[in-house]
N, CA, C and O of each residue as an XYZ file, in Angstrom:
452
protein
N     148.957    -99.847      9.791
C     149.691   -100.567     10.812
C     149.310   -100.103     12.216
O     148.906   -100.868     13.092
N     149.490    -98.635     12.371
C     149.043    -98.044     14.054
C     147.052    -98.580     14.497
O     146.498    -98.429     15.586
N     146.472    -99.159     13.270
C     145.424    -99.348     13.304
C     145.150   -101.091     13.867
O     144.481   -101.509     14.812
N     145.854   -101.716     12.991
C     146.296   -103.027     13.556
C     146.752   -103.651     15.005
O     146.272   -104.556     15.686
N     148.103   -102.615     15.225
C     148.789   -102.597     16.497
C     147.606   -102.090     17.911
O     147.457   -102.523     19.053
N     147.058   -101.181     17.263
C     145.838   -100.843     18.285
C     144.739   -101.586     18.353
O     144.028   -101.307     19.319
N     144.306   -102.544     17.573
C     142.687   -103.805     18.036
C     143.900   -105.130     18.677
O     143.554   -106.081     19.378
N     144.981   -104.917     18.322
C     146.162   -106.028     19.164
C     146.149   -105.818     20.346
O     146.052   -106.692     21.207
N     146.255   -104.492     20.559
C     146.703   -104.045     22.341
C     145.050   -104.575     22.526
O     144.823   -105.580     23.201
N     144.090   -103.916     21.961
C     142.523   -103.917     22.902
C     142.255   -105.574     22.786
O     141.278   -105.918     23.452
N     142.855   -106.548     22.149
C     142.287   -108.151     22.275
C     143.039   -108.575     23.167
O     142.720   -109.616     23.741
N     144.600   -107.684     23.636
C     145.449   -108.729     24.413
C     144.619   -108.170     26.087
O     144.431   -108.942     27.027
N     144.292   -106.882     26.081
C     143.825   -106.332     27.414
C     142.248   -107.260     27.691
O     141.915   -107.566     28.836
N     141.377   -107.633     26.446
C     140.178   -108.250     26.606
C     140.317   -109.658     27.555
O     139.677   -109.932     28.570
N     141.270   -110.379     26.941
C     141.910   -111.370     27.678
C     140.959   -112.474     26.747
O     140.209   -112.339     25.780
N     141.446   -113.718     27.644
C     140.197   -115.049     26.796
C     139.528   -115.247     27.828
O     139.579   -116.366     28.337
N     138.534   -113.984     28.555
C     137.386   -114.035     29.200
C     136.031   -114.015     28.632
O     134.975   -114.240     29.222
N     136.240   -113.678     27.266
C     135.356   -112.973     26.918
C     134.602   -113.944     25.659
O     135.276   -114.369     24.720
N     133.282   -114.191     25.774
C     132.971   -115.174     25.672
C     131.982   -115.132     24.421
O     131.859   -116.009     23.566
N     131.237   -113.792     24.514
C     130.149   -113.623     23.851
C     130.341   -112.179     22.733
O     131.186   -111.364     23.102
N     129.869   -111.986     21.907
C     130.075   -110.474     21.093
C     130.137   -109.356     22.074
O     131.015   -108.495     22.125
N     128.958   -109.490     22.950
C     128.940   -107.920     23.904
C     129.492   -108.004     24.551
O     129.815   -106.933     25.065
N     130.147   -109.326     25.170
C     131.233   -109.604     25.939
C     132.629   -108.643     25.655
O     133.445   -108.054     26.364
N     132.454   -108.802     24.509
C     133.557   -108.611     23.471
C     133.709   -106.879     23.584
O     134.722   -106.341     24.031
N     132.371   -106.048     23.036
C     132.042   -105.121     22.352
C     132.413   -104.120     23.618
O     133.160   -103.142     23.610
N     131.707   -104.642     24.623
C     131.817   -103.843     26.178
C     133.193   -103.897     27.078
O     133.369   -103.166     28.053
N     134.171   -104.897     26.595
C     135.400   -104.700     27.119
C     136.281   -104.236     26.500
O     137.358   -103.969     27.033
N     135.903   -103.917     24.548
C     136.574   -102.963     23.901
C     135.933   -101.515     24.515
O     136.660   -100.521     24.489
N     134.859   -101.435     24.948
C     134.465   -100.122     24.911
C     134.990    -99.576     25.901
O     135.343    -98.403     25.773
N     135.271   -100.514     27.649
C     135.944    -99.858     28.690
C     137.241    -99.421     28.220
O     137.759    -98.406     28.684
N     137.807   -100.140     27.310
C     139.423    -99.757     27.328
C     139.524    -99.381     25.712
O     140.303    -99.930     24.933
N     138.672    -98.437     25.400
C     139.196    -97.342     24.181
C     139.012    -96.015     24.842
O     138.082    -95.847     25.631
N     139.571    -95.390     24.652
C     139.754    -93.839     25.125
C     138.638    -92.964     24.446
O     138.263    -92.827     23.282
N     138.120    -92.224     26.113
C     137.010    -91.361     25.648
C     135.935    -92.698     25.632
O     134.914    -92.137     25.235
N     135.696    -93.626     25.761
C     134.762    -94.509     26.440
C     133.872    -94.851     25.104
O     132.897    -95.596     25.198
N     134.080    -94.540     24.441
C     133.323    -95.157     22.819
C     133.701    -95.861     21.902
O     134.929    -95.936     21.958
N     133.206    -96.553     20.890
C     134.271    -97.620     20.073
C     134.910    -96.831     19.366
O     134.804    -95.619     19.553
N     135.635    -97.300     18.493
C     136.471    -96.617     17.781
C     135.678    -95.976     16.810
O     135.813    -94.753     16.843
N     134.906    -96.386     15.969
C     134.145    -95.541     15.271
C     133.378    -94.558     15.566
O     133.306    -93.480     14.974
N     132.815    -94.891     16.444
C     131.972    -93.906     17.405
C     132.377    -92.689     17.571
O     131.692    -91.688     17.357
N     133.813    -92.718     18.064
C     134.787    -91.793     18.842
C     134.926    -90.939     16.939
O     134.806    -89.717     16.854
N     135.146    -91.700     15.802
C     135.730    -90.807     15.027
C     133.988    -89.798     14.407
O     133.850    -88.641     14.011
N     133.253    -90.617     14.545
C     131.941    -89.733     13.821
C     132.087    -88.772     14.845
O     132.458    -87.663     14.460
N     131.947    -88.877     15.702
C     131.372    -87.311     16.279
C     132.961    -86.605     16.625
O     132.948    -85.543     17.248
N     134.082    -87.095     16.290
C     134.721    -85.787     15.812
C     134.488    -84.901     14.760
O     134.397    -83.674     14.795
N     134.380    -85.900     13.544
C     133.909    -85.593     12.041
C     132.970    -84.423     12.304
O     133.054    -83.240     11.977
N     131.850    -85.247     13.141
C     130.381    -84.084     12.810
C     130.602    -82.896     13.988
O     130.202    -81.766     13.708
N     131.116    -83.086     15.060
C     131.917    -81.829     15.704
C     132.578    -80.839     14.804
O     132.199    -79.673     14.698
N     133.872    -81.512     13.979
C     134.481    -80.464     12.994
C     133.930    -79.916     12.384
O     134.229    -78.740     12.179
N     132.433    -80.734     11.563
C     131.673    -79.996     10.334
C     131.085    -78.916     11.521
O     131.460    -77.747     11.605
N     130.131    -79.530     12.374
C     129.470    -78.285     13.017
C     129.712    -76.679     13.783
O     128.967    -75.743     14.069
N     131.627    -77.052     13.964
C     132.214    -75.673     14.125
C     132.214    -74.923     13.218
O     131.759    -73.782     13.145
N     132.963    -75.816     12.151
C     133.361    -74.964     10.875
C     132.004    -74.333     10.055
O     132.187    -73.407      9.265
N     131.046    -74.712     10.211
C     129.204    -74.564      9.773
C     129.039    -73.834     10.735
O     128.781    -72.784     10.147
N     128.986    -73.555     11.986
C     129.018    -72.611     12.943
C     129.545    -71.181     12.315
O     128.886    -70.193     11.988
N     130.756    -71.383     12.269
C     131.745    -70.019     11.964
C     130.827    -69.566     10.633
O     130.095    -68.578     10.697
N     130.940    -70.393      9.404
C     130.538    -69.901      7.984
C     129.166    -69.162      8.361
O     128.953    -68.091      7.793
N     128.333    -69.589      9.164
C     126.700    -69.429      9.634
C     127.013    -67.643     10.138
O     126.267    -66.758      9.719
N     127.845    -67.424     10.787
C     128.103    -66.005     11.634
C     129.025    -64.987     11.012
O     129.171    -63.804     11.318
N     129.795    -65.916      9.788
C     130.143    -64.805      9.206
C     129.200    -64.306      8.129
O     129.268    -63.142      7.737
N     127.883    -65.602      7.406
C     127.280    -65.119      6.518
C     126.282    -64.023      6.899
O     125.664    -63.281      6.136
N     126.250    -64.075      8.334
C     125.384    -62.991      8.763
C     125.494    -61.748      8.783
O     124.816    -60.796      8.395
N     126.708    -61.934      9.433
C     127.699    -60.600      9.327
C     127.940    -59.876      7.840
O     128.284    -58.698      7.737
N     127.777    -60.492      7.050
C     127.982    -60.151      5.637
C     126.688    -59.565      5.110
O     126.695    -58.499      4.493
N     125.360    -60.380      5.390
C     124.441    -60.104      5.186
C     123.750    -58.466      6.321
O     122.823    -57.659      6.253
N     124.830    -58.736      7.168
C     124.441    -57.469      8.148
C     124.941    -55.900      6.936
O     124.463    -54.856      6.492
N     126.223    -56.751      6.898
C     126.977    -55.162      5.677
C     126.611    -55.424      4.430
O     127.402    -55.152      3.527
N     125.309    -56.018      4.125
C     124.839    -55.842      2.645
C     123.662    -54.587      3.065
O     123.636    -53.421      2.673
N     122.757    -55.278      3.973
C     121.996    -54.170      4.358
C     122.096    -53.562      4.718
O     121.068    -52.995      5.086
N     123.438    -52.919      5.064
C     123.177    -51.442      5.884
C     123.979    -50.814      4.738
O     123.713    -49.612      4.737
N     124.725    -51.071      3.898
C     125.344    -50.666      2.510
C     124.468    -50.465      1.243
O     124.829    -49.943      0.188
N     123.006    -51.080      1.609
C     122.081    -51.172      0.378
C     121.736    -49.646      0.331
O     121.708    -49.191     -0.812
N     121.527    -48.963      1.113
C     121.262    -47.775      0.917
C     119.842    -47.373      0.332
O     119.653    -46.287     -0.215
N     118.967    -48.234      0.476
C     117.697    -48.581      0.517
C     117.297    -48.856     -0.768
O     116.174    -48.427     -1.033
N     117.836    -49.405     -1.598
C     117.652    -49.852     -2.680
C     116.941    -51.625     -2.547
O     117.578    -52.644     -2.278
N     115.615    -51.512     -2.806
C     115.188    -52.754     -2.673
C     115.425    -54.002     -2.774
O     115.196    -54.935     -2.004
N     116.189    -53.919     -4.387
C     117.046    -55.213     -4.438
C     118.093    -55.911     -3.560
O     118.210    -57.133     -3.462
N     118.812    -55.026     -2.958
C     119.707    -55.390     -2.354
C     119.842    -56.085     -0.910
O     120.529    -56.892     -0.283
N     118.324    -54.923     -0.763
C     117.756    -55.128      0.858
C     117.658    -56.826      0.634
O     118.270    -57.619      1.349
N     116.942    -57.142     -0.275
C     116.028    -58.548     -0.703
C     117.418    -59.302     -0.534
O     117.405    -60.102      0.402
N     118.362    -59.237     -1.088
C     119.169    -60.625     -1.211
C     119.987    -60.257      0.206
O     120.197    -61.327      0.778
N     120.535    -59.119      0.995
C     120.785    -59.188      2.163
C     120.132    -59.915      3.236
O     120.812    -60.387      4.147
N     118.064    -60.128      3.187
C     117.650    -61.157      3.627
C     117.131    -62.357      3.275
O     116.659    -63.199      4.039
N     117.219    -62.406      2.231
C     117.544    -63.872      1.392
C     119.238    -64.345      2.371
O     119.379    -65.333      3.092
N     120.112    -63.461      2.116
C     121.395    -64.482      2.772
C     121.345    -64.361      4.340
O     122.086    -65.040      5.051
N     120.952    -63.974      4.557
C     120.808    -63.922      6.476
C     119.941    -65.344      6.507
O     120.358    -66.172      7.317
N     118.698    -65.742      5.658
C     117.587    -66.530      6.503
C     118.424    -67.757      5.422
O     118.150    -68.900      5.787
N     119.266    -67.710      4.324
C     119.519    -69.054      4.840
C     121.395    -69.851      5.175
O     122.037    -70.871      4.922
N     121.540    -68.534      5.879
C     122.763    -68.732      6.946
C     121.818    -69.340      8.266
O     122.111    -70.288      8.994
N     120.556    -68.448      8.324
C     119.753    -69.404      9.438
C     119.551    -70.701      9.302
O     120.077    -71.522     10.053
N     118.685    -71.047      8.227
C     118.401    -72.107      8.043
C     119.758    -73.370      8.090
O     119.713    -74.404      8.756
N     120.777    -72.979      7.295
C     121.980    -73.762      7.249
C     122.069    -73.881      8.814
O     122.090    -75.057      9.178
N     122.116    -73.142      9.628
C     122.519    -73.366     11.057
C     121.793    -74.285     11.531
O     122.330    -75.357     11.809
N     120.090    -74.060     11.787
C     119.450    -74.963     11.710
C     119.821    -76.493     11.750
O     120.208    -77.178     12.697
N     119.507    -76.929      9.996
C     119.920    -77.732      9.438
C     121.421    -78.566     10.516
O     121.320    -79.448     11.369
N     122.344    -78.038     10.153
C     123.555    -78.937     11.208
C     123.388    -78.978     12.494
O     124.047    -79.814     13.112
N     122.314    -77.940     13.354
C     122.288    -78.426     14.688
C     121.142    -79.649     14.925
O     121.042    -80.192     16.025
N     120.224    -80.050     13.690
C     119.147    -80.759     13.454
C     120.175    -82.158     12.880
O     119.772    -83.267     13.232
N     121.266    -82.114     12.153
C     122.198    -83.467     11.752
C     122.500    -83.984     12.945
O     122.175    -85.103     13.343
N     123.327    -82.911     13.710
C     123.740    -82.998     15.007
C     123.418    -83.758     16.014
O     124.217    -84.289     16.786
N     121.979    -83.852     16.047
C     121.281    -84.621     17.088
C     120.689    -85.609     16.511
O     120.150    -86.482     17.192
N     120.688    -85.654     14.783
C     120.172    -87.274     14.707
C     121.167    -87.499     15.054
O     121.311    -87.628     16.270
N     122.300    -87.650     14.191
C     123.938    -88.563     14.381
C     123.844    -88.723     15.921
O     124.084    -89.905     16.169
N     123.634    -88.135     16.887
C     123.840    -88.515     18.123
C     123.040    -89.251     18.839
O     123.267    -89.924     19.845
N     121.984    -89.054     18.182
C     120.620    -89.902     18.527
C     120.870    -91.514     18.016
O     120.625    -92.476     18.744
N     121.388    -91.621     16.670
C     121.644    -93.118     15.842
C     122.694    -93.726     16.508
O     122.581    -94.952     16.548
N     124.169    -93.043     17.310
C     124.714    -93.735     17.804
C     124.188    -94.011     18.910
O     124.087    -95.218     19.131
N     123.779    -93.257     19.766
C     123.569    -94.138     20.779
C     122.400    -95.008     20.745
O     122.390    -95.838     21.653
N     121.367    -95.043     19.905
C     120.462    -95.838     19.583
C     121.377    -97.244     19.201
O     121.153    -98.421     19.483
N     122.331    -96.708     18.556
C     123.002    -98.408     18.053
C     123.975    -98.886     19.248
O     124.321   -100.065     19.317
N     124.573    -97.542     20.558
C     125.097    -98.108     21.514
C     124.733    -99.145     22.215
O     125.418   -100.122     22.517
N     123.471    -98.884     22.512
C     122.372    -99.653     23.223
C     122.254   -100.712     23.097
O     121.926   -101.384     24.075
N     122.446   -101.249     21.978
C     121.983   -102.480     20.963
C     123.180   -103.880     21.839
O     123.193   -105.035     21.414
């Protein structure tokens, strides 16, 4: 219903000026909050949330991998999977700051449109 009531308010503010789709698309876009469509606005919360929360997991696996190796006590094996989990807490980091910028790259590639 709050989903309904809200494309009601944005068609009654569009007015019957609006003539054409982008007509359409660009006077929903001035008057949604935060200046993006509605979908727009929810992906890059989504991929914001994943990329904090992938942030944090990324710095604590390091940290973990920091107190594997200095706890290995030079025992080879241990050393090995302490940097086995460091490089791919890297890589994972990587990886979501590399999602990060397609997703941001595809919307506004489709903003454009």
């Amino acid at each position: 219903m709050i989903v309904w009531s809200y494309i009601r308010n944005l068609i009654d503010k569009i007015g019957a000026d609006a003539n054409s789709y982008n007509d359409v698309m660009n006077k929903i876009k001035e008057n949604t909050p935060g200046g993006g469509t509605i979908g727009e606005n929810s992906v890059i919360n989504v991929i914001n949330y994943f990329l904090y929360v992938g942030g944090i997991v990324a710095v604590v696996m390091a940290i973990v991998a920091g107190v594997q190796m200095t706890t290995s006590a030079g025992d080879p094996g241990a050393v090995k999977k302490a940097k086995t989990t460091l490089t791919w807490a890297i890589v994972g980091l990587v990886v979501m700051i590399l999602a990060y910028a397609i997703v941001n790259f595809v919307i506004a590639q489709l903003g454009n449109e």
